[in-house]
Every structure is written in structure tokens, then in C-alpha cells.
C-alpha positions as CSV (number, residue, x, y, z in Angstrom):
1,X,157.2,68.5,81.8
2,X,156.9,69.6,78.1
3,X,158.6,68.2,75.3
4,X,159.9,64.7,74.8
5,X,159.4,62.5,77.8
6,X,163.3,62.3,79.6
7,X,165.2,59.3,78.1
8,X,167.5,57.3,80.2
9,X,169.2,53.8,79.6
10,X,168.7,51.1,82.3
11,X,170.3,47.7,82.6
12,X,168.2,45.1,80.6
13,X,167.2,42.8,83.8
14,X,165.4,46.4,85.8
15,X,163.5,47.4,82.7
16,X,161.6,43.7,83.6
17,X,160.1,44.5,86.8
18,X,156.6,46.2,86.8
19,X,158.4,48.5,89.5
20,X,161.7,50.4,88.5
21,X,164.2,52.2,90.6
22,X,166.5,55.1,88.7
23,X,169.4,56.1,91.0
24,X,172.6,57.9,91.1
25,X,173.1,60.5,88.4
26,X,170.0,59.9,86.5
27,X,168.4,60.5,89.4
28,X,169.9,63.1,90.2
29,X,169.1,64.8,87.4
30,X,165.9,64.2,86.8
31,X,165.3,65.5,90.5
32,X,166.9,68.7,90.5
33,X,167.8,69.7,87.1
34,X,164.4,68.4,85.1
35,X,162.4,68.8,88.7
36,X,160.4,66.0,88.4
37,X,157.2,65.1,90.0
38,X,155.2,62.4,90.5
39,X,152.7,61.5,88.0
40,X,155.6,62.7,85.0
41,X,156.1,59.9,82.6
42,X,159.6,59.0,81.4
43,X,161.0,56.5,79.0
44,X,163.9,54.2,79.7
45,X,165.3,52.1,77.4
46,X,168.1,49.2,77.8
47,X,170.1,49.9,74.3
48,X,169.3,46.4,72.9
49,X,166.3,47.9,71.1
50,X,163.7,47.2,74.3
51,X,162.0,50.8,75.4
52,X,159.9,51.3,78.3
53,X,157.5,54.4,79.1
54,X,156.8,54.4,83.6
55,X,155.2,57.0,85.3
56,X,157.2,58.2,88.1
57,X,155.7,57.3,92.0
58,X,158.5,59.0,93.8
59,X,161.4,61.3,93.2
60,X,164.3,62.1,95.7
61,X,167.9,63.1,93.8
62,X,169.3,59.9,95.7
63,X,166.4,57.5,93.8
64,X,163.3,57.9,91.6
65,X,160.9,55.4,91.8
66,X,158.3,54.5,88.4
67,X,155.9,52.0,87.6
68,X,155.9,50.6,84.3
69,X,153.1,51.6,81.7
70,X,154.2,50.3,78.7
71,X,157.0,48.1,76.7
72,X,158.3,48.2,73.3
73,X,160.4,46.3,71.0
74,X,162.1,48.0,68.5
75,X,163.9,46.6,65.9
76,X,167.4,46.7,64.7
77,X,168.0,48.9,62.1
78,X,169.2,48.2,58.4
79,X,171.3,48.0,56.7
80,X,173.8,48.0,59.4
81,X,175.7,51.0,59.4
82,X,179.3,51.4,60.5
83,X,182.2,54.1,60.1
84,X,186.0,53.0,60.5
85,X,187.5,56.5,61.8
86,X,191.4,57.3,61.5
87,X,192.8,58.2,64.8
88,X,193.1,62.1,64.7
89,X,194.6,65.0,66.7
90,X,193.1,66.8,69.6
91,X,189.8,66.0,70.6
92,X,188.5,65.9,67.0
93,X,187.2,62.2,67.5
94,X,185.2,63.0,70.5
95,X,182.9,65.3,68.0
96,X,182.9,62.8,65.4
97,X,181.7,60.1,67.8
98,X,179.1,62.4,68.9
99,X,177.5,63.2,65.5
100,X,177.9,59.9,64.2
101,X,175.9,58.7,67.5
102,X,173.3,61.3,67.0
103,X,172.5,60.8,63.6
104,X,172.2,57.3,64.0
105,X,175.6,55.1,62.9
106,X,175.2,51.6,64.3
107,X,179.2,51.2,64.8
108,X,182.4,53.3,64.8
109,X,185.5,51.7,64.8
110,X,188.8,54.1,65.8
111,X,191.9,53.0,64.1
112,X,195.4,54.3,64.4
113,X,196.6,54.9,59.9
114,X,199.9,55.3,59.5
115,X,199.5,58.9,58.4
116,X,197.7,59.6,61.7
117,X,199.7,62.6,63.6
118,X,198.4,61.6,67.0
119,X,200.4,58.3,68.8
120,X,198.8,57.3,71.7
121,X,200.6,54.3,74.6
122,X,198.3,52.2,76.3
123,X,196.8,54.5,79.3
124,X,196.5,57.4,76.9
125,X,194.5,54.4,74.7
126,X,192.7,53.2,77.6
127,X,191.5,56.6,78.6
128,X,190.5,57.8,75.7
129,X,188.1,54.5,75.5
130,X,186.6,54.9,78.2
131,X,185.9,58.6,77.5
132,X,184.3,57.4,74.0
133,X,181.9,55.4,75.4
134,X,180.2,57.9,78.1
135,X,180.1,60.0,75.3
136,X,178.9,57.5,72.8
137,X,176.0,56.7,75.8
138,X,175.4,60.3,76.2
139,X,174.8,61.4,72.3
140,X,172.2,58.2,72.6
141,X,170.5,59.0,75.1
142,X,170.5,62.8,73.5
143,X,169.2,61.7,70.9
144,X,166.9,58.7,71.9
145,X,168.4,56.0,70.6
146,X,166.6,52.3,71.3
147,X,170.0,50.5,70.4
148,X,173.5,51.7,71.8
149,X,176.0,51.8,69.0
150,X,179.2,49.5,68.8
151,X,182.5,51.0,69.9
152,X,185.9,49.9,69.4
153,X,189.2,51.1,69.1
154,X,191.8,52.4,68.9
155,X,192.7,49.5,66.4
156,X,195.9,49.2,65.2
157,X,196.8,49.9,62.0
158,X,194.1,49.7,58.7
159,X,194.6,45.9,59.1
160,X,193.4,45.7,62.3
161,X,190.6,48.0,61.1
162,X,189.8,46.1,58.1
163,X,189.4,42.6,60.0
164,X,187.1,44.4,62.2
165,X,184.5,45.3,59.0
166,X,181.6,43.4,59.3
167,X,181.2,42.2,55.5
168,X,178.4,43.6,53.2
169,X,179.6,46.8,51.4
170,X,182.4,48.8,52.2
171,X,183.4,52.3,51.0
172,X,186.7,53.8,51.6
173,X,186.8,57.9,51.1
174,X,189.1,59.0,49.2
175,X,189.9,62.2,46.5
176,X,191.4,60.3,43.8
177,X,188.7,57.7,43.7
178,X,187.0,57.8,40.3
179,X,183.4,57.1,41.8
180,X,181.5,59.3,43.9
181,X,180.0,57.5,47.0
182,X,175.7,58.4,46.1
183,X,177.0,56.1,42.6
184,X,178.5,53.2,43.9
185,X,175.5,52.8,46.4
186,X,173.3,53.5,43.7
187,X,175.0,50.6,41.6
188,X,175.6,48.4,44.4
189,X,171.9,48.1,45.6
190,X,169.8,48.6,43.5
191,X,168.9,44.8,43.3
192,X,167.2,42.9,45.1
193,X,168.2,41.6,48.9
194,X,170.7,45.1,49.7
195,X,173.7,44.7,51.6
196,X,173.3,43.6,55.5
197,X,175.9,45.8,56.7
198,X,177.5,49.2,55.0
199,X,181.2,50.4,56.3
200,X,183.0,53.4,55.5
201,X,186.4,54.3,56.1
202,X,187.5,57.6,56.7
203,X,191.4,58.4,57.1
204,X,193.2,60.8,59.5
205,X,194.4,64.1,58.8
206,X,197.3,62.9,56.1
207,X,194.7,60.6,54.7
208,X,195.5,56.9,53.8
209,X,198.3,55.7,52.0
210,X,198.0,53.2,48.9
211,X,198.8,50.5,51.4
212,X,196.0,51.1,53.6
213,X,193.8,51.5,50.7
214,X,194.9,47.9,49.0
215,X,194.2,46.6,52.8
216,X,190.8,47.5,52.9
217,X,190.2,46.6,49.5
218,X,191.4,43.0,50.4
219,X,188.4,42.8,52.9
220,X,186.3,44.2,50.1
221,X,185.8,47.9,50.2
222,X,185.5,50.2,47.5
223,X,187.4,53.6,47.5
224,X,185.0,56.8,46.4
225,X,185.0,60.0,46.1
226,X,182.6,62.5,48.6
227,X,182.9,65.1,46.2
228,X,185.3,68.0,44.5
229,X,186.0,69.6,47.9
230,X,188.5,68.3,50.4
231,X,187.0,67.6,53.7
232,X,188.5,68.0,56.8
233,X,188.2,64.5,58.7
234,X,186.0,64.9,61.1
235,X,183.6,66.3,58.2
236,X,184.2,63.6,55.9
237,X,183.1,61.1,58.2
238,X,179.8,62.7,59.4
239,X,179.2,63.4,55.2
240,X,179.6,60.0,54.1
241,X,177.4,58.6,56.9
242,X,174.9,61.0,56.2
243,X,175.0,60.2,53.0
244,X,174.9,56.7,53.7
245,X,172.3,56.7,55.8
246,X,169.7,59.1,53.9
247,X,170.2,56.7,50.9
248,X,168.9,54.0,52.9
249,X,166.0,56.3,54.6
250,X,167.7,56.0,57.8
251,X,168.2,59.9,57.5
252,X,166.1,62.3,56.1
């Protein structure tokens, strides 16, 4: 097979055994739409920062069978990098869960802003969950990612959102703000010893109100300004992460 080796997550306990077993739709997959052989080497990795490369010794689309070559540790990254979303219409959070996945975000927290147009009951909740996390785990394994982001949501109101921030420095997008996010990095950590963890919030299609702001300003966030042009949000979250991230050399 050309190209990257094929990147699948396993549970943590199977990528310890010198033998390892893939079944059901990895499986699958590697057998008939990859057509795998014996001898192809693959790389498997258990989202906790563990990655294994195995050559496989058998393929059928019911099981693949590998025997492990080589392990790897990788690290977590940092700073920790987290974007608090504002529950929006349609399916627009299913594509901003997928590029902040892919480009690396360590955590995305969904919360439901007072502004936000969709209002979702419990099963509609519940569903829509679940349907964030396969594609959360898909975008990682797309992109071969060694740890699996953090998921939550959807949160309850900003205050639920805020107590969810995980400290260090948080950034709250907003067009009135008189500091432009590349700034307040720039002035924030430029020391020594950076922030552990960096969190931006990004409201829903009617933006936040000045309540939701003071809220997240309580647990320490500062608002800023992504630039003159008013972004949709589902673009203003993927442009403050990226931003976020390239100033930290996570990106770029």
C-alpha cells in the first residue's frame, strides 16, 4: 500500500499484546476497501498518546490479525488547546468538530448561549452526542491523531460552559472587543512558563450577549477581536484555533 500506513484506534489493553486482533469495521475496511495483504504494515494507536506500527499476518473482513513491530509514546501536546462552541443551527457543528479535530484542538466544549436559534430536548441532546463523538474519532483517525480530543456538551448555558474552562488563558471572540486575538497572546505569553491550557469561546449565530461575556470573564477570559470582518460561526471558531494553535507552533 502507498502512502501513509492505515491508522486505526484500538482499546489501550490490545495495543499490549505482541499479537493484535482488528475486527469488525476496521476490519472490514482494511480488507475490502484498502485490500490489504499480509506483510502491509499499519499503525494503531489507543488515543492516550501510545502508537503502535504491526505488520499484518492475516486479513479476512471479519478479523485482521498483526504482530507488533514497534511502540511509541507520544506526548501530550501544549499548551492545551480548547474551543467552547455556541450551539448552532443545522448541522454546522458537525463541520466545526471536524476541522477543529483535524487541525489538532485538544477539547471542544458545545454550549447552548442564549442567542443560540437551535433548542434541542434531551434525545435530540443525546443524539447529537453521540453523533459528535464518531465524528470527533473519525476526523482523528483522518488525520492521525495519537491523543483523541475531549468532548462535551451540549452545556447549558455560558455558565455551564465557563465552569467547564480548564484555567490558563481564555479568549472570548468578539467584534467590539478592542484587542485582536494574535495581541493578547502576544502580551499574554511572552514570559516565561506560558499558559497550560488556552480556551476560546466562540458564540452562536446571534453572538453572545454582555451577560455571557461578564460570565466568562468571571472565569477569566478575555474578549478579542478576530479581525474587521464578521465571521460566520462555524469560521470563527476554526480561525481563532488556527490562530491559536500556529502561535504556539502547533500549526504551521
Amino acid at each position: 500500500m502507498s502512502g501513509h500506513a492505515p491508522f486505526f484506534f484500538a482499546e489501550p489493553a490490545d495495543l499490549g499484546a505482541a499479537h493484535l486482533t482488528i475486527e469488525g469495521e476496521d476490519a472490514r475496511h482494511l480488507a475490502v476497501v484498502r485490500r490489504a495483504s499480509p506483510g502491509d504494515v499499519i499503525r494503531l494507536a489507543d488515543g492516550r498518546g501510545t502508537i503502535v506500527k504491526a505488520r499484518l499476518t492475516s486479513v479476512t473482513p471479519r478479523a485482521v490479525g498483526a504482530e507488533l513491530l514497534d511502540r511509541t509514546q507520544i506526548p501530550p501536546p501544549s499548551p492545551r488547546v480548547e474551543v467552547h462552541q455556541g450551539l448552532a443551527k443545522g448541522d454546522k457543528v458537525d463541520g466545526v468538530i471536524r476541522h477543529l479535530v483535524e487541525m489538532g484542538v485538544d477539547g471542544i466544549v458545545v454550549f447552548e448561549a442564549g442567542r443560540s436559534v437551535a433548542r434541542w430536548d434531551d434525545a435530540r441532546q443525546a443524539a447529537a452526542g453521540r453523533r459528535w463523538s464518531t465524528i470527533a474519532r473519525e476526523a482523528a483517525k483522518q488525520s492521525h491523531r495519537a491523543w483523541l480530543p475531549a468532548l462535551s456538551g451540549p452545556l447549558p448555558g455560558a455558565r455551564g460552559a465557563a465552569a467547564a474552562a480548564s484555567g490558563g488563558l481564555g479568549l472570548v471572540a468578539h467584534p467590539a472587543a478592542g484587542c485582536r486575538l494574535h495581541d493578547v497572546l502576544a502580551e499574554r505569553t511572552s514570559g516565561p512558563g506560558g499558559p497550560a491550557s488556552v480556551w476560546v469561546v466562540v458564540g452562536p449565530e446571534g453572538g453572545l450577549s454582555d451577560e455571557e461575556v461578564a460570565a466568562f470573564g468571571a472565569a477569566g477570559a478575555v474578549p478579542v477581536s478576530l479581525g474587521p470582518q464578521i465571521l460566520r460561526t462555524e469560521t470563527a471558531s476554526v480561525v481563532a484555533a488556527a490562530l491559536v494553535l500556529q502561535h504556539f507552533a502547533r500549526l504551521g
